[in-house]
C-alpha angles and dihedrals in degrees: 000000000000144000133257114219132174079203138228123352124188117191118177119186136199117188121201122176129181119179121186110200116200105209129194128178122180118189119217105178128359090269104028128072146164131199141165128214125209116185121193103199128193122205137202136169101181106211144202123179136184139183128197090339089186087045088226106078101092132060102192120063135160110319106242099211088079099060104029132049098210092057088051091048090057093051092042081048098058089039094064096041087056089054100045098049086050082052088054106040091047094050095050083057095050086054102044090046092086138042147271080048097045092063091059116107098247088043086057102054091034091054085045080066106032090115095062101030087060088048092053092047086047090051101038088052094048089041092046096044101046094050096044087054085048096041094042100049109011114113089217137030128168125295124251110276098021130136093245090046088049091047100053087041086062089047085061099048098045091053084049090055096048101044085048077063093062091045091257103123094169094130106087120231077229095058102088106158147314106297115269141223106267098206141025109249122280128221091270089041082063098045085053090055086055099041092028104105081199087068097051096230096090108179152119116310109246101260128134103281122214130197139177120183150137114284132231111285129236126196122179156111154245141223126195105226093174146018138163098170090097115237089260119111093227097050086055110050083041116032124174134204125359100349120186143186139179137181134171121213142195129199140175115210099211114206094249087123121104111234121216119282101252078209092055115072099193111026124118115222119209107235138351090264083218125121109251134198116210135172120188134188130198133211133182129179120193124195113186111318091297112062125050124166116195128195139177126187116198129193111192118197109196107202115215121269141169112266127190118219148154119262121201154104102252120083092358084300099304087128098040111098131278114273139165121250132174109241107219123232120254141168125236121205116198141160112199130195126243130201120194147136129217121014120303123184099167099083091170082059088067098035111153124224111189138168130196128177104193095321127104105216118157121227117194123217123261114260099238119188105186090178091058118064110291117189117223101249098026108177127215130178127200124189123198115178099205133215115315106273087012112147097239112064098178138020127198118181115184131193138195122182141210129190133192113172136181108223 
């Protein structure tokens, strides 16, 4: 008994997202206002990727009969020597199982083993069937020098040695074995299992993916419930006392978004590309002019869409082939933190576009403060290092504004 193995594989990844979020707001009233985001988001999964670095950790490689007809010649060979010495050892059996002929000296001793000559005949053919349909159409056999090479080889030899017992001596000395794989599989080797359709995976090779692409994008509006700043400019760049301010909001995430390729294992897509139904509401609490406290509350609705993904057993399905599934819908609750300093009430301006796979990373909301100068274009970064052995080692989110306001 032994196992078949292709061997080792290393694949380090390094995730890098940036999103840039146009944002516009257009106030209609003092308490009413509508903008759109637009996020343009680039994604890159950095990869490397190894296979069998110390080229001997497999013992099964490509089979060679596929690709060269010599190879094929020395299986189909065998094949037929096997055959051949059943034939004749059969038909020295026929011809020995009556008399006159089974009196005979060499029917004697022959009948005196006709157990075991049937079951060599019975063995040799199953042996000699079943490696010629491995050895002719499967894509790997085991490698030179292996344990499983060397096994079958002795199989060879030791049917050689029992047919030469019964005078049938059709199985060459030459004829050593099928013809093995000469080499563990290299890293393209590797890359043609995966893009190969003869080898029924059929997908992207592993190499760092890059996209660039339009966001989901989101439409909606606010309304200013309540605000005790006062509609002064002075009561509002220096408050006194318990200040407080609240806004609902509505959006609808539109599927502009690209998903993620089900043929490609590693890539990032940059969106859901899934209508979504979200309503926020904002909260801000001012003490003096040296303590604020923002929060903002959000219930998404994900309406439900046709997906396409991979189904399988293997690596939790990532192999298994493309198919089409209906994501259901479902609802998300969630408060989120906000850190900032001065009034904004301009909460588009600070829209947040993230992106975790598998980490949980935190990224805080900007700081946005629409009543001092704000440049057109104005650029922040954020950076997020994510869990230990997330897949996600690094997060960017970027964020460019835009405000129109009614004054």
């Amino acid at each position: 008994n032994f196992g078949l193995t292709l061997g080792t594989t290393r694949l380090d990844l390094r995730a890098h997202v940036t999103a840039i979020p146009f944002v516009i707001e257009a106030g209609l009233t003092r308490r009413f206002s509508l903008g759109i985001n637009i996020p343009y988001v680039f994604t890159r999964n950095s990869a490397f990727f190894d296979v069998n670095p110390k080229r001997r950790e497999g013992n099964v490689g490509f089979n060679p009969a596929l690709a060269v007809p010599a190879a094929a010649a020395v299986n189909a060979t065998m094949f037929t020597q096997f055959n051949t010495a059943a034939a004749t050892l059969q038909a020295s059996l026929d011809a020995c199982a009556n008399p006159p002929a089974s009196a005979t000296p060499q029917c004697i001793g022959l009948n005196a083993q006709r157990g075991n000559a049937q079951s060599l005949i019975a063995n040799s053919t199953a042996f000699a069937g079943g490696v010629n349909q491995i050895y002719s159409t499967s894509p790997f056999v085991p490698i030179r020098n292996t344990d499983a090479q060397l096994a079958i080889e002795a199989r060879v030899a030791a049917f050689r040695a029992l047919y030469a017992q019964f005078g049938v001596n059709s199985i060459a000395a030459g004829t050593t074995g099928p013809f093995a794989a000469q080499n563990t599989l290299t890293l393209r080797d590797a890359q043609t299992v995966l893009t190969d359709p003869r080898f029924g995976v059929q997908a992207d090779p592993l190499r760092t993916s890059d996209r660039s692409h339009v966001g989901d994008i989101d439409v909606g509006g606010k309304f200013l419930l309540l605000d005790t700043f006062g509609n002064t400019t002075a009561a509002r760049m220096e408050p006194h006392g318990l200040n407080f301010r609240a806004s609902v909001g509505g959006v609808v995430r539109l599927p502009t978004g690209q998903a993620e390729s089900p043929n490609n294992f590693i890539d990032i897509g940059g969106g859901q590309g899934q209508t979504d139904l979200e309503g926020r509401l904002f909260a801000d609490v001012l003490v003096g002019s040296r303590f604020w406290q923002s929060f903002i509350l959000r219930y998404n609705n994900q309406l439900g869409d046709d997906q396409f993904m991979r189904l399988g057993e293997a690596l939790h399905g990532e192999l298994g082939r493309a198919v089409r599934r209906v994501r259901d819908t479902a609802t998300e609750r969630r408060p989120e933190p906000v850190d900032a300093a001065g009034v904004d009430d301009m909460p588009f301006a600070t829209g947040q576009q993230h992106r975790h796979e598998r980490s949980r990373a935190q990224v805080h909301a900007s700081p946005t403060d629409v009543e001092s100068r704000l440049p057109f274009g104005a650029f922040i970064e954020h950076e997020a290092a994510s869990a230990t052995n997330a897949g996600v080692v690094e997060q960017q989110v970027d964020v460019v504004g835009l405000v129109i306001r009614r004054y």
